[in-house]
C-alpha positions as CSV (number, residue, x, y, z in Angstrom):
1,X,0.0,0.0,0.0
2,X,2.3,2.2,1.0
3,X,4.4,1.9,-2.8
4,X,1.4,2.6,-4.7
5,X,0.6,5.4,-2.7
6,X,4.1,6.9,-3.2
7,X,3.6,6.2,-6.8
8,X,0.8,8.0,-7.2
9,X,2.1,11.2,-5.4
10,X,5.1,10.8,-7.7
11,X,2.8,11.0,-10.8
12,X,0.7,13.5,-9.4
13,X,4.1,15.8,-9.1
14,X,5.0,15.0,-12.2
15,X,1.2,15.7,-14.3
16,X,1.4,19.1,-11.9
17,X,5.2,19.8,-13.9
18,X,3.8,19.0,-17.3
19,X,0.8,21.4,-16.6
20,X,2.3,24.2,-15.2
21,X,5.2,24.0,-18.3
22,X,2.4,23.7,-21.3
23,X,0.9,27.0,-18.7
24,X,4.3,28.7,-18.9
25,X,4.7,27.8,-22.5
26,X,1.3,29.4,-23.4
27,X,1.8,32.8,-21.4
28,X,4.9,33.1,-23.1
29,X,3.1,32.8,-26.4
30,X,0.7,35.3,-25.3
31,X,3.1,37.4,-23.9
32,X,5.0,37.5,-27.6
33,X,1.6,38.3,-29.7
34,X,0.7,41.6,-27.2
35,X,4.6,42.6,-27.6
36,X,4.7,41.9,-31.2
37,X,0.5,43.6,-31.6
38,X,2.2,46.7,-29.6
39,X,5.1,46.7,-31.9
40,X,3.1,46.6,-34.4
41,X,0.9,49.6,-33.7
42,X,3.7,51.9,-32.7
43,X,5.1,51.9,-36.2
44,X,1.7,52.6,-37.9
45,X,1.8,55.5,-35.4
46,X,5.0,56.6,-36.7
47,X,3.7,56.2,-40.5
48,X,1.2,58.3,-39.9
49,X,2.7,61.1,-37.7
50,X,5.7,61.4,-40.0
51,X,2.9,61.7,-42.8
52,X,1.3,64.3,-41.3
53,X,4.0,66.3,-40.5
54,X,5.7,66.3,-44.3
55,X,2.2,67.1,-45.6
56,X,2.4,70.7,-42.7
57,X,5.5,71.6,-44.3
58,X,4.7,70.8,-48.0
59,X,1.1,71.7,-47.1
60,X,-1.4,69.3,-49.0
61,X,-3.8,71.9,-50.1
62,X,-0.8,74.0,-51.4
63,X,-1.7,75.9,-55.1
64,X,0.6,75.6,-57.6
65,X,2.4,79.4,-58.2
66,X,2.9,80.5,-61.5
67,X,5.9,82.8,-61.9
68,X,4.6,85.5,-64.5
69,X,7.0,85.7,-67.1
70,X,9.2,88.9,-68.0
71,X,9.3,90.8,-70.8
72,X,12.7,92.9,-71.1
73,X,12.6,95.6,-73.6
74,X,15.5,95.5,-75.7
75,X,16.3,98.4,-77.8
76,X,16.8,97.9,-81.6
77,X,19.3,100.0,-82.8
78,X,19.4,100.4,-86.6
79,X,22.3,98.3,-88.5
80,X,23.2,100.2,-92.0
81,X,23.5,96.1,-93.6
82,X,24.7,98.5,-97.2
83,X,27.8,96.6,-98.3
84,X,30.6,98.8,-98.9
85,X,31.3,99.4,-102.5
86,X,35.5,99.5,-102.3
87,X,37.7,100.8,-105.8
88,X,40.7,99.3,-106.2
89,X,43.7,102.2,-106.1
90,X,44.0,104.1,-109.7
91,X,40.7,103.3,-110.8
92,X,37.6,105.3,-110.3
93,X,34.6,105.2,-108.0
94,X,31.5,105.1,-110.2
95,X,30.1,108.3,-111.4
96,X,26.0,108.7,-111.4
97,X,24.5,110.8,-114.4
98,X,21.1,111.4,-112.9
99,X,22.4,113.9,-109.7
100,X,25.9,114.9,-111.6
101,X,27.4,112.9,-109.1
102,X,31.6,112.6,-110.4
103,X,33.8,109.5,-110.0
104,X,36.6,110.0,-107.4
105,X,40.0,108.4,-108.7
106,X,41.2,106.6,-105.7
107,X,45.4,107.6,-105.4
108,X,47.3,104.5,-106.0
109,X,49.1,105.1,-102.4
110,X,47.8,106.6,-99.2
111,X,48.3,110.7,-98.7
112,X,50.5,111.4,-96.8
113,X,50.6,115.1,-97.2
114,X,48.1,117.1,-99.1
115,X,47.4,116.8,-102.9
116,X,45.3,119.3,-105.1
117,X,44.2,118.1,-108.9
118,X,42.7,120.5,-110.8
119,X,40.3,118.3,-112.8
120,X,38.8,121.3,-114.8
121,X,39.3,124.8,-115.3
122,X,37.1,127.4,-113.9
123,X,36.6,131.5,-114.2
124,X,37.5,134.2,-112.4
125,X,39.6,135.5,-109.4
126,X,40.7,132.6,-107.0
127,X,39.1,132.0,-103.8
128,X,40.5,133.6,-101.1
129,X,40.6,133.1,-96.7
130,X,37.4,135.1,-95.8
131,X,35.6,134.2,-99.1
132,X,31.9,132.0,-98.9
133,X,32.6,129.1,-101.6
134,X,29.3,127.2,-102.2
135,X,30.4,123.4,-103.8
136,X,29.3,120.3,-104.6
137,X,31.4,117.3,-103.3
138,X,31.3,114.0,-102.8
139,X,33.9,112.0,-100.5
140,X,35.6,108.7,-100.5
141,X,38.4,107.1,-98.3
142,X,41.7,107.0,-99.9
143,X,43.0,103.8,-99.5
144,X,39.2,102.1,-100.8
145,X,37.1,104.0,-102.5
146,X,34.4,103.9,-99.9
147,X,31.7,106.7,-99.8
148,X,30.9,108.1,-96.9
149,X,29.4,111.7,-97.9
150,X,28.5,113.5,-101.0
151,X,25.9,116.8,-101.6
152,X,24.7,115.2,-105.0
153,X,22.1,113.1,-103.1
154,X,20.9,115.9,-101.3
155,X,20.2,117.9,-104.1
156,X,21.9,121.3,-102.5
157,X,25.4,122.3,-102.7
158,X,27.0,123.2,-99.2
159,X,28.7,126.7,-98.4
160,X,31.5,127.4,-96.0
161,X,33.8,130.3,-95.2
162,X,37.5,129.4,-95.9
163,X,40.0,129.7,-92.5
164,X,37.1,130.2,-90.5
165,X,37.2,126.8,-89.3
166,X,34.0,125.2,-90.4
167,X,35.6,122.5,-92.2
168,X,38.7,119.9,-92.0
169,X,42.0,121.6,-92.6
170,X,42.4,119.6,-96.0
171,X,39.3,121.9,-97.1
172,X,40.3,125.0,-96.1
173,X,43.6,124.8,-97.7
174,X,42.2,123.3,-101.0
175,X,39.8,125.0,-101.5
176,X,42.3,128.0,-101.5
177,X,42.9,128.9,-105.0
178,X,40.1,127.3,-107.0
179,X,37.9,129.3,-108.8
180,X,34.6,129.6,-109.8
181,X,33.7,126.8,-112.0
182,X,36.3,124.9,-111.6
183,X,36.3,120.7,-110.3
184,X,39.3,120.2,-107.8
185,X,39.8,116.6,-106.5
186,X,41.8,116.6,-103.0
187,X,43.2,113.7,-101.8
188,X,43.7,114.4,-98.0
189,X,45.7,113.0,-94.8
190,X,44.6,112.0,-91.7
191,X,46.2,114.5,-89.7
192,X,43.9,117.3,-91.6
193,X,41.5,115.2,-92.2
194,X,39.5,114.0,-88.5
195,X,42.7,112.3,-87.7
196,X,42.3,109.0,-85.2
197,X,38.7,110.1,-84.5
198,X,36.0,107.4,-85.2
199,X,33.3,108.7,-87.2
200,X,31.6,105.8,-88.5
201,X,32.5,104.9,-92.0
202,X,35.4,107.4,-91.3
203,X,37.6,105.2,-89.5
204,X,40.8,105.9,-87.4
205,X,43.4,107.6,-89.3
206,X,41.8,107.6,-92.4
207,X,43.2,109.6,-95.4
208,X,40.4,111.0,-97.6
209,X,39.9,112.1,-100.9
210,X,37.1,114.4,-102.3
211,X,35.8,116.0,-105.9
212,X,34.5,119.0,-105.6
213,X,32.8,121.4,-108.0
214,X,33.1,125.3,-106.9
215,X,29.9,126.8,-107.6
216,X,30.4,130.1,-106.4
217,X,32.6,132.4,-104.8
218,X,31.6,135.1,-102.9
219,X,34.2,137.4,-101.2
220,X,35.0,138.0,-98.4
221,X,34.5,141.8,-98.1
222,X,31.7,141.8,-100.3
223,X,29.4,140.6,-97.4
């Protein structure tokens, strides 16, 4: 009696060890699932919150800004696009019959000091310093043939006092000496022409050389 009864304790002990493990083992496995559960909901917190917060800063309802667009004015300046008609030196710029424009002969080497041709003939006592010459010109450079100037195309001649200044030295002391009538060419340095100023078609220290046809000569202390 007292064996089985020791046996069945024994057993007893040992049914009370299995349940109490398979107990252990299950609050374990419960104890997991609400750890895991709680992980679980914690991240979808953080999803969200960091959601929210970009969408503050970008701000969801945001419109989208248009940047106007801006017009700068640019001013057009005028281009003269005219090519240059050049004459080789010793030949002749062409002439134009409908204004009486002459052809310019273009010196075969650069001025260096100034040159007077009488090309015709005119009448009467030669212009003098003081005296009001009214010509007709036209103008070319010297080492080219470019035009840059005549009075032809205007239709009136142009009048200037000789020595009083109002035209390049080259003028005032060719024109010195023609008479009335007469067709002068003068081929002209720079340094009484403009010198090294920049007039356009003028350049720097271009020579020039001119026709010009004395229409009248008034004197000087006949005004």
């Amino acid at each position: 009696m007292g064996t089985e009864k020791r046996e069945r304790q024994k057993a007893n002990r040992q049914q009370r060890l299995i349940e109490e493990a398979k107990a252990e083992r299950s609050a374990a496995v419960k104890r997991n699932v609400l750890r895991w559960s709680l992980a679980a909901v914690l991240a979808i917190a953080a999803v969200v919150l960091i959601a929210w917060i970009g969408g503050a800063f970008t701000g969801d309802d945001e419109t989208e800004t248009t940047i106007p667009e801006i017009t700068v004015p640019v001013e057009t300046v005028p281009v003269d696009t005219t090519p240059e008609v050049t004459t080789a030196p010793g030949d002749t710029t062409p002439a134009d019959e409908a204004s009486g424009k002459p052809s310019v002969l273009v010196p075969e080497e650069t001025p260096t000091e100034l040159v007077v041709t009488v090309i015709e003939e005119g009448t009467g006592d030669p212009a003098e310093a003081g005296d009001t010459v009214e010509v007709n010109y036209v103008g070319v450079r010297s080492e080219d043939g470019v035009e840059f100037d005549n009075s032809y195309d205007r239709g009136s001649p142009f009048s200037f006092t000789i020595g009083a200044g109002q035209v390049i030295d080259g003028w005032d002391q060719g024109v010195e000496g023609a008479t009335e009538g007469s067709i002068i060419q003068l081929d002209i340095p720079a340094d009484l022409a403009y010198g090294d100023a920049d007039r356009g078609v003028i350049r720097p220290g271009d020579s020039l050389s001119f026709v010009i046809e004395v229409v009248s000569i008034t004197p000087g202390d006949a005004e």
